[in-house]
C-alpha atoms as one frame of an Amber mdcrd trajectory, in Angstrom:
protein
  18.086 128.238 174.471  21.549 128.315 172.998  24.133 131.467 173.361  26.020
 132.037 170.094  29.267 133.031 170.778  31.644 134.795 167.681  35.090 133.285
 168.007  37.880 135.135 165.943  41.203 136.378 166.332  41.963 139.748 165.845
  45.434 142.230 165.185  45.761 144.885 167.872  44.392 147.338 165.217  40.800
 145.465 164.777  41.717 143.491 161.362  40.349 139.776 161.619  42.282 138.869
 158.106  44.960 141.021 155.541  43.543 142.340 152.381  43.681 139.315 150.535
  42.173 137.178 152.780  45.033 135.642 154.988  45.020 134.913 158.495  48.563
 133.109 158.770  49.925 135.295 161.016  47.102 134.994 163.459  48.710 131.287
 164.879  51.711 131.912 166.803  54.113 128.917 168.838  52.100 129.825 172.461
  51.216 126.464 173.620  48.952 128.146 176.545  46.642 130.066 174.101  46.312
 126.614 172.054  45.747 124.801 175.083  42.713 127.761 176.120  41.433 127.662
 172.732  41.213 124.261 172.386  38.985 124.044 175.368  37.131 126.230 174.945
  35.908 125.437 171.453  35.170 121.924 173.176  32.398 123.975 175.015  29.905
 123.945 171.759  27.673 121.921 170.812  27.212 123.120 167.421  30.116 125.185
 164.877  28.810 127.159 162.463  30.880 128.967 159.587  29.918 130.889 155.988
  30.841 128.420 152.957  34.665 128.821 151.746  35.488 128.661 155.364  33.367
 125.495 155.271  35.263 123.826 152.402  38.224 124.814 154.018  38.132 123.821
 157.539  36.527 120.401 156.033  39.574 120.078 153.504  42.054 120.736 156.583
  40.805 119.566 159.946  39.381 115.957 158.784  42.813 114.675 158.713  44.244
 117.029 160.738  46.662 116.004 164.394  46.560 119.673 165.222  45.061 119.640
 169.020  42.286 121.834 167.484  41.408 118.381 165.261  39.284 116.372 167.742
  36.491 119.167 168.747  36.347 120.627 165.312  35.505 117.399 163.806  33.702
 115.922 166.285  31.263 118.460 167.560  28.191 119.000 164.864  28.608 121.577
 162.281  26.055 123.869 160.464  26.914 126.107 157.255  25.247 129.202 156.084
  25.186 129.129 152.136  22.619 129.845 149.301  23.557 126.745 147.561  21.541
 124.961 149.976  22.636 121.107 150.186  24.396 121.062 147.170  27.536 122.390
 149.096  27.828 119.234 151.001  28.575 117.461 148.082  31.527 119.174 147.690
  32.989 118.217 150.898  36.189 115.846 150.154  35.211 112.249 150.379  36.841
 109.715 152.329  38.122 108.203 149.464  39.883 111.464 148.028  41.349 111.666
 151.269  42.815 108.316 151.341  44.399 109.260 147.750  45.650 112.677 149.684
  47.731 110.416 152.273  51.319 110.955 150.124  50.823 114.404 150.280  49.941
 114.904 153.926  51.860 118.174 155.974  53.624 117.550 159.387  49.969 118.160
 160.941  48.354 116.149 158.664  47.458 112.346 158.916  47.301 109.234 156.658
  44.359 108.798 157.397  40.776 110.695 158.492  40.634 111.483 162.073  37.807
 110.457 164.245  34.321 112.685 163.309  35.587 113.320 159.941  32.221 112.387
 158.522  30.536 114.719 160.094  31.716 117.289 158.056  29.129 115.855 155.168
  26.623 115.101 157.197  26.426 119.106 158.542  23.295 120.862 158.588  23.157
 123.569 155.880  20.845 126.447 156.141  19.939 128.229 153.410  17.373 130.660
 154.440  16.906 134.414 156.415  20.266 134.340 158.330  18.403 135.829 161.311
  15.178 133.430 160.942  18.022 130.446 160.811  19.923 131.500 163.656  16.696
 132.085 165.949  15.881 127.893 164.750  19.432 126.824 166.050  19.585 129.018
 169.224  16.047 127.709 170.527  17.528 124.365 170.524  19.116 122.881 174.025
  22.697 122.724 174.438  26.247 124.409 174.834  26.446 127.332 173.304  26.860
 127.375 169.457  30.263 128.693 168.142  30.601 130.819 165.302  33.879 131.013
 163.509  33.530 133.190 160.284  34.582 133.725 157.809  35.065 137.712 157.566
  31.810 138.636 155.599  29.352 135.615 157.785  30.929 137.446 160.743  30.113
 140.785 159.812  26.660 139.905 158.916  26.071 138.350 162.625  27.338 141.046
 164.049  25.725 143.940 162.046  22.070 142.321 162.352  22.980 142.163 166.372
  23.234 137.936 166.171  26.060 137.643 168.067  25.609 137.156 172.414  29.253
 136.959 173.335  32.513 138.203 171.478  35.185 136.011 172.348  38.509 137.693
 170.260  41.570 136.424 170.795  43.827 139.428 170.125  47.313 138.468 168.603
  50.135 140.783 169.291  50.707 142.058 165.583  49.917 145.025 164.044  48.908
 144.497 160.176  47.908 148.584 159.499  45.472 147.274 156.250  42.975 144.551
 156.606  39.844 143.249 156.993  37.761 145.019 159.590  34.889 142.762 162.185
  32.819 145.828 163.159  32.697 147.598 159.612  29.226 147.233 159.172  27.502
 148.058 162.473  24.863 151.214 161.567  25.886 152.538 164.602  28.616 151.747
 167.779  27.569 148.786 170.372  28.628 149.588 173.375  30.086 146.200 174.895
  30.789 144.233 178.183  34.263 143.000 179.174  33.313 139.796 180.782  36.740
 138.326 181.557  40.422 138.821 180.058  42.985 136.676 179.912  46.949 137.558
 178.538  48.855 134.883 177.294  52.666 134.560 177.793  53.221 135.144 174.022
  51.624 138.112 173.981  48.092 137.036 172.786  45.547 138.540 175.173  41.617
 136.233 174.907  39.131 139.318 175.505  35.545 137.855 176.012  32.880 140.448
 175.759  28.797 140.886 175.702  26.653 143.404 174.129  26.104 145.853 177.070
């Protein structure tokens, strides 16, 4: 039986993205909160995400030299959308991104890192969210990771999915966003397991559902 654990950062005024959908100012230049976060997502043995965050982290990470590269790519994924396989074919080919090598950022490589592939080969589930999240958590393993996006998140949270909050709370203030918790029916009380501050500022607040 597999935890699943809701990974997100979060402002110091509950937002998990701005209005529009960005989350840029969630990654700040503290190598020790990269360094925790990176290990920690290495304790998974299964990522699972809602569809455009999917296609995105697939686009990003499978030629990505960011430390966060190697687990997210390597470690099986599973996505959540109603277009049932049929998303997987949308997942950028090797081939497209051997054509994207000119145009590769500073974190970016010329070439697919190791476990790109896996990003096609992830399981999709297309069914009850709840029903498909009981199937994955009766499996042996690490626990399974969940890492949004906003609406996924909310939906895990408000049908009571979710066994262990871990938010990483940046030191920024955005006063209009994206709220986690919007949709609970009614306030879950919750468990501070451990806490850990960051010298940038960041603080990584792991909680349970009391």
């Amino acid at each position: 039986m597999r935890d699943l654990i809701l990974k997100m950062a979060i402002s110091v005024d509950g937002f998990v993205s701005d209005l529009d959908g960005r989350n840029t100012w969630m990654f700040g230049a503290d190598q020790e909160a990269k360094a925790w976060g990176v290990e920690y997502i290495w304790n998974a043995s299964l990522h699972i995400m809602g569809s455009r965050s999917f296609l995105g982290m697939a686009a990003y990470w499978q030629t990505s030299t960011d430390p966060f590269a190697p687990p997210m790519n390597q470690i099986p994924k599973a996505v959540f959308s109603r277009q049932g396989p049929a998303i997987l074919a949308h997942v950028k080919t090797m081939a497209a991104l051997e054509e994207a090598r000119a145009k590769a950022g500073p974190t970016q490589s010329a070439a697919p890192q190791p476990g790109a592939g896996s990003w096609a080969e992830a399981h999709v589930a297309s069914g009850d969210l709840a029903e498909e999240i009981a199937k994955l958590k009766a499996q042996e393993g690490k626990p399974i990771i969940a890492h949004g996006g906003v609406s996924f998140a909310r939906e895990l949270v408000a049908q009571g999915l979710v066994d262990q909050f871990a938010l990483i709370v940046a030191p920024v203030a955005l006063g209009k966003g994206l709220p986690l918790f919007s949709d609970l029916a009614a306030p879950t009380p919750l468990k501070l397991m451990s806490s850990k501050a960051f010298p940038g500022g960041a603080v990584a607040q792991i909680y349970r559902p009391a």
